[in-house]
Each structure stands twice: as structure tokens, then as C-alpha cells.
C-alpha positions in Angstrom: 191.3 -155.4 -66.8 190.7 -151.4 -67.2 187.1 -149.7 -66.1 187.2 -146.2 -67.3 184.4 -144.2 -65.1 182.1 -142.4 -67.2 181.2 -138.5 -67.0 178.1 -138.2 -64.6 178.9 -142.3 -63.7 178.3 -143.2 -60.0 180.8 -145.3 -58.8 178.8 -147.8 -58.0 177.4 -148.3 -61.7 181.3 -148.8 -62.9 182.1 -151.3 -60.2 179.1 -153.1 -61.1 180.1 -153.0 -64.4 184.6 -153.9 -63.8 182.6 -156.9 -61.4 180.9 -158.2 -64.4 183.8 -157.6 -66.8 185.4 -159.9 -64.6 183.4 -162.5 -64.2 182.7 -162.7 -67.8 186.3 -163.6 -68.5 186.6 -165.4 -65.9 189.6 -164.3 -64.2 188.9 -164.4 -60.6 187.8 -167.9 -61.1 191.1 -168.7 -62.5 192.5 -167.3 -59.9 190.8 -169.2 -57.3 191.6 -172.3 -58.7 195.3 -171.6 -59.0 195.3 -171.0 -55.4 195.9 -174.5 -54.6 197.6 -177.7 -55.8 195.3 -179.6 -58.1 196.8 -183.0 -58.4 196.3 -184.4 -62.0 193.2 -186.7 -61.4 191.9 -183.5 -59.5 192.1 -181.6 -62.8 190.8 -184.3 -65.3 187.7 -184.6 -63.0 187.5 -181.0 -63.3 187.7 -180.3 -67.2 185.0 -183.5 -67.6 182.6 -181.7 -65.6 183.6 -178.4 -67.3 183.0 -180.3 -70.7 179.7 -181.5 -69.4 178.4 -178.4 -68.5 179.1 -176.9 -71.8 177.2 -179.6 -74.0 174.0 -179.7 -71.1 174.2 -175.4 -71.9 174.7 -175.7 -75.8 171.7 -178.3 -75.8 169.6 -176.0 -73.6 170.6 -173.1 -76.1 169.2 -175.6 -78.9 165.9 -176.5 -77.4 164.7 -172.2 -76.9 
């Protein structure tokens, strides 16, 4: 992940802006869970509620 400051850019304005670059993708999250074993019922448990989460956020998109 590259943040190029911008001319006249305060600092804090680009780490605000690398923070949510990373976040959207999701990569510190990633690398969190990789930071410990997750045993394979561990992981399935993890990808239903992932999955759940998902369709409840699609169906919320529907009802606007």
C-alpha cells in the first residue's frame, strides 16, 4: 500500500487517508487473523458469520 503526500497536504490528512486505504482492503484485518492458529471448525464458524453479514448488508442495501 503506497500514500503519496500531496503538495500543501498535512500529514495528518494523508495518514488519515493510508488508514482508510487500509481498512478498505482489509489488510490489517487479515493480518490479525493470521496471527494465530485457527483450527478448521474455528474458520468455518468464521466464513458463516462472514457470509451472514454480507446477505443481512446486501438486504439492508435493498430496502434504502
Amino acid at each position: 500500500m503506497k500514500t503519496m503526500v500531496r503538495e500543501n497536504e498535512p500529514i495528518e490528512r494523508a495518514l488519515r487517508r493510508f488508514t482508510t486505504a487500509v481498512a478498505k482492503e482489509g489488510t490489517l484485518r487479515l493480518a490479525r487473523r493470521r496471527s494465530r492458529f485457527e483450527s478448521a471448525g474455528d474458520k468455518r464458524r468464521r466464513k458463516q458469520r462472514e457470509s451472514r453479514r454480507r446477505e443481512r448488508r446486501a438486504a439492508a442495501k435493498l430496502n434504502r
